[in-house]
C-alpha positions in Angstrom: 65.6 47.6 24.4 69.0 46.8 26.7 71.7 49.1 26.3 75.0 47.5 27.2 76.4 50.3 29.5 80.4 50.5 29.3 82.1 49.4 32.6 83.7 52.9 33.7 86.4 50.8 36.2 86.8 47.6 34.3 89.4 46.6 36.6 88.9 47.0 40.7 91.3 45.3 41.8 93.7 47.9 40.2 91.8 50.8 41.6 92.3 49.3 44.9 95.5 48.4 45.0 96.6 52.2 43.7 94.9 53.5 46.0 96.9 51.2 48.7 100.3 52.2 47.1 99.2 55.6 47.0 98.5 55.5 50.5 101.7 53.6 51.2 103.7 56.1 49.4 102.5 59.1 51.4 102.9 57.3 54.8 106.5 56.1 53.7 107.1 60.1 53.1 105.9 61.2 56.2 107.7 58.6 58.4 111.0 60.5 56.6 109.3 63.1 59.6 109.9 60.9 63.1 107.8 61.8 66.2 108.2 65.5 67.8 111.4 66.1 69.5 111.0 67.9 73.0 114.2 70.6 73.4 114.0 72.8 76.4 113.3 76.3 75.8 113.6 79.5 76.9 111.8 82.4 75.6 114.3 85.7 76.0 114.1 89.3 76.4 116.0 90.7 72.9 115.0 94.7 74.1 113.4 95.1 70.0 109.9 94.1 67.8 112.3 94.4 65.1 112.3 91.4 62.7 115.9 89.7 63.7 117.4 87.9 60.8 120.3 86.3 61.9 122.4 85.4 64.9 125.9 83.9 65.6 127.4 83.6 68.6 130.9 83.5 69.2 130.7 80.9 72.2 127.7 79.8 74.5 127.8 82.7 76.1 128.7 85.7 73.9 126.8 86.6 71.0 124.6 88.5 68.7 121.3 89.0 66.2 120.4 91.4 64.1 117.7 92.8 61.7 116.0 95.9 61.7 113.2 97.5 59.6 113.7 97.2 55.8 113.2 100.7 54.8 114.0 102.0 58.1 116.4 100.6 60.8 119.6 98.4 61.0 119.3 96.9 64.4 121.8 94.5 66.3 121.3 93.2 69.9 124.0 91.2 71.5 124.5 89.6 74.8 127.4 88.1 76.9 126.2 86.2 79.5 124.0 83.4 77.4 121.6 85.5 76.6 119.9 86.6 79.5 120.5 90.5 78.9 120.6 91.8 75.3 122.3 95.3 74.7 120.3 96.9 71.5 122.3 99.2 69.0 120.9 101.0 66.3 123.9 101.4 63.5 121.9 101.9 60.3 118.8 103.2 58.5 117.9 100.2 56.9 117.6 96.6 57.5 120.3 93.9 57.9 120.5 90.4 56.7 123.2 88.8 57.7 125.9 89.1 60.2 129.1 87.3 60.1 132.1 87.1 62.7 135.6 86.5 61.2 137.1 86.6 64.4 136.2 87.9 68.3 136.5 91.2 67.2 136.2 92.0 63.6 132.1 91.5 62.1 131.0 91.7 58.7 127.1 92.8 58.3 125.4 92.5 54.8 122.4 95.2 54.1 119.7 96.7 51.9 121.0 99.0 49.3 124.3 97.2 48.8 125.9 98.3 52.4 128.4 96.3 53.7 129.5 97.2 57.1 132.8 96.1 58.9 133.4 96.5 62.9 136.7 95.8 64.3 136.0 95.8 68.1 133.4 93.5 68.5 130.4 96.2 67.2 131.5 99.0 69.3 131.4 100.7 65.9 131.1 100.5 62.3 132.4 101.5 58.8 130.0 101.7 56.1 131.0 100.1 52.3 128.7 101.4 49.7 129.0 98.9 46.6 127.1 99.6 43.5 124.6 99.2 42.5 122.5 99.5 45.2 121.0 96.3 45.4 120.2 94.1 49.0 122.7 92.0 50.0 122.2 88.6 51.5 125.2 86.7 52.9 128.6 86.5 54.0 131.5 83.6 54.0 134.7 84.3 54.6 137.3 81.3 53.8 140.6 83.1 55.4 141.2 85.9 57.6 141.3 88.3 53.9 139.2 86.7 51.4 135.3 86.7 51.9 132.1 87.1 49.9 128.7 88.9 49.8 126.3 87.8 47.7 122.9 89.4 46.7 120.1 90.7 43.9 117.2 91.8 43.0 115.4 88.8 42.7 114.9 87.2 38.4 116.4 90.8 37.2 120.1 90.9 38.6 122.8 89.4 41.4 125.8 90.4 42.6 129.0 88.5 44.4 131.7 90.5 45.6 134.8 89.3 46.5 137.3 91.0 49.5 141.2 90.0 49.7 142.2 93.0 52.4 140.0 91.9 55.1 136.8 93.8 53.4 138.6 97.1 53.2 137.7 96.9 49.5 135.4 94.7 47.3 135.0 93.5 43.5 132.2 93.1 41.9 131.2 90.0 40.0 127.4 90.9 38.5 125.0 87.6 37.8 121.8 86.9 36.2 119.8 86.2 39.8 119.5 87.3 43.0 121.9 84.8 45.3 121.1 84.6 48.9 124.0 82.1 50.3 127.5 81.7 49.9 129.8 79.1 51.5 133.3 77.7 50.7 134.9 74.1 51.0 138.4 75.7 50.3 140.0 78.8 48.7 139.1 78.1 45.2 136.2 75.6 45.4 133.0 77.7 46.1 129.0 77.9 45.4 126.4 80.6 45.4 122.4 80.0 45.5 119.3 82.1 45.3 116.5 82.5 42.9 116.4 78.6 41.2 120.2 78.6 40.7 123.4 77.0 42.3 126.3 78.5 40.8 129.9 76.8 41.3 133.6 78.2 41.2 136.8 76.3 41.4 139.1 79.4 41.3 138.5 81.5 44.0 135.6 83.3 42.9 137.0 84.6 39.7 134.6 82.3 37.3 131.2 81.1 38.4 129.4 78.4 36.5 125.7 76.8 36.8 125.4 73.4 38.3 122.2 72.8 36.8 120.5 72.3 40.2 117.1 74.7 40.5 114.1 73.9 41.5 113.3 76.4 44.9 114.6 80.4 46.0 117.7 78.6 48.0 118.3 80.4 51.7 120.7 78.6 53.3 124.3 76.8 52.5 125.8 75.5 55.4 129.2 73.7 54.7 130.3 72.0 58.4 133.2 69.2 56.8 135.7 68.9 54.8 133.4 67.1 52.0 130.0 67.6 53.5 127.5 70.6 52.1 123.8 71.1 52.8 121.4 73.6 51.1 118.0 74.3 51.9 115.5 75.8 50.1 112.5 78.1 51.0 109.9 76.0 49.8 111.2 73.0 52.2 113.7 71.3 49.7 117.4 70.2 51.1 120.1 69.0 49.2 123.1 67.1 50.2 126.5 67.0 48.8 129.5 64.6 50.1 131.5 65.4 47.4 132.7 68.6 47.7 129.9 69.4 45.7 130.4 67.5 42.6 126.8 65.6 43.1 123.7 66.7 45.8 121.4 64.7 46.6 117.8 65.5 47.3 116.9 64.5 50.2 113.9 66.5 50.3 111.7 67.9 47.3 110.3 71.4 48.1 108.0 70.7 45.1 106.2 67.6 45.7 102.5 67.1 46.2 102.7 65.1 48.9 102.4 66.6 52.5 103.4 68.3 54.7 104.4 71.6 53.1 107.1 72.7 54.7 108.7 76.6 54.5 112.2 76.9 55.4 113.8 80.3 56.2 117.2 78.8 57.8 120.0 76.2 59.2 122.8 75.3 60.8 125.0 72.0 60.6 127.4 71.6 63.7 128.4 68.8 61.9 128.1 66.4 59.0 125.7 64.4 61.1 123.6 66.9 63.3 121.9 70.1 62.2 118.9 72.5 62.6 116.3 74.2 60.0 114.4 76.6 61.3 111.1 78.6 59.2 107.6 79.8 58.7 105.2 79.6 61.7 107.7 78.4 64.5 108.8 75.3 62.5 112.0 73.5 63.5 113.3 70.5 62.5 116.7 68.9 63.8 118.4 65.8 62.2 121.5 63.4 64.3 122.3 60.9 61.3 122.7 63.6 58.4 119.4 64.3 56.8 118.0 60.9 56.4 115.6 61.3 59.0 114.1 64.6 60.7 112.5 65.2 64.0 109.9 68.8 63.9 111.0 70.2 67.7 107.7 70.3 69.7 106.2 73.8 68.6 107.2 76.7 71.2 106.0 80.1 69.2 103.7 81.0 66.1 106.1 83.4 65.0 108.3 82.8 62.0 111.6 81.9 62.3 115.0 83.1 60.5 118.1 81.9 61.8 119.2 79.4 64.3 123.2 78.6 65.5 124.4 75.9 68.5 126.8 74.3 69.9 128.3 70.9 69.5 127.0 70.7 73.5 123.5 71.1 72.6 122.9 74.9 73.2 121.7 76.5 70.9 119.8 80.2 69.7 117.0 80.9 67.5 116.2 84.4 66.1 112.6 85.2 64.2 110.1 87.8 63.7 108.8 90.6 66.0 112.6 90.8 68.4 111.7 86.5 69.0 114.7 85.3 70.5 114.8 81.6 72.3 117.6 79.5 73.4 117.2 75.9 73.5 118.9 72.7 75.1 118.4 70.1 72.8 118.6 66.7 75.4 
């Protein structure tokens, strides 16, 4: 007896040729990643193993990080001659996660249990806000020399933005579904929030916040460096792109796709609209010249994870991470 058996790929040619555009496809998304990038860097001395956070400096030369031990230690180490000494300070009992500098002497830091502290000589010392409830806070933007905001949550279960007009001397509390991690103005009324899958929007100062709709990734970073131009980045490797003011992002990278590599962002900074830095897990940094349509991966220089980077329109620039890591770079 013949048994005719069923042809299980009836059509080759169509195999083949998905396969090729499959193949296509992921080499047309890696090529979005150009060759490694070669910065110079220096490896320095930050005087702590603490996990460092963030770091801003107010110049080239002058400057500081800070982090700590979440349960246990608020730590800030700053330097004024480029980093090549760092003075450490311990000014709390638990960690920090941001650090923001409205000015050369007054500095905002944002911490676990809903602390906000404010220094108005350059860190020399500090006043302590208590906010309730007691709930981590993430980040800081000021927009003027009064208003500013700290955002932060408790991850699905609640967030928090507060809102200073008297320089931080007092705050209000807005409480939110989700935990938000960034903040960043365009003006005084036109403003977003992100965290937890959500990027919240107000267009009167903070008093009314509304979903944009966007989710999709725990956002980390909003970095705002024009007058129109926005950048978010998320910590599962996905960046967004406004030149609106925010009325449309693009996505210029999907945190979420199957296609490699798998990227882990943990920060960024955009000197301008065109040039920028993301920095995350396992020493990864990335830099882009022509606004996000193309990124370079920096040649790697440490295993450790990275959080926070800042520069310089001059090419100097500072990278804080895990374990006290503190490196400056040139980028040629």
């Amino acid at each position: 007896m013949h048994i005719n058996k069923p042809d299980m790929n009836p059509h080759p040619g169509r195999l083949f040729t998905g396969s090729i555009l499959l193949a296509g496809l992921i080499l047309l998304l890696a090529s979005c990643m150009k060759k490694e990038k070669d910065f110079i860097i220096t490896a320095l001395t930050s005087n702590t193993d603490h996990h460092l956070r963030t770091v801003h400096f107010y110049n080239e030369s002058s400057g500081f990080a800070a982090g700590g031990i979440r349960y246990f230690n608020g730590t800030v180490v700053n330097t004024g001659n480029g980093g090549q000494r760092w003075q450490k300070d311990s000014i709390l009992d638990k960690i920090i996660f941001d650090l923001y500098g409205l000015n050369d002497s007054v500095i905002f830091a944002a911490c676990l249990d809903g602390k906000i502290l404010r220094s108005t000589d350059r860190g020399n010392s500090w006043t302590t806000h208590q906010n309730d409830p007691w709930i981590p806070l993430y980040g800081i933007d000021f927009v003027n020399d009064s208003t500013g905001f700290v955002v932060g949550g408790g991850g699905y279960r609640t967030g928090i933005i507060l809102k200073t007009t008297d320089q931080g001397l007092s705050w209000e509390p807005t409480l939110i579904k989700r935990e938000m991690r960034c903040v960043g103005f365009f003006d005084e009324n036109r403003g977003f929030a992100a965290g937890f899958g959500m990027l919240l929007k107000t267009d009167d100062g903070g008093k009314t916040w509304d979903s944009t709709g966007i989710d999709g990734d725990l956002f980390r970073q909003l970095c705002i460096p024009g007058a129109s131009t926005g950048y978010l980045i998320g910590n599962n490797g996905t960046i967004l792109k406004t030149e609106d003011r925010g009325d449309s992002w693009d996505r210029l990278r999907n945190g979420n796709s199957p296609f490699p590599p798998k990227l882990y962002f943990r920060g960024a900074y955009f000197i301008d609209h065109q040039k920028g830095y993301i920095v995350g897990q396992h020493g990864l940094m990335l830099t882009t010249g022509n606004g996000g349509r193309q990124w370079k991966r920096v040649k790697s220089f440490t295993q450790e994870d990275l959080q926070d980077v800042w520069a310089t329109s001059g090419g100097i620039g500072y990278v804080a991470g895990e374990n006290g890591s503190l490196f400056k770079f040139r980028d040629p």
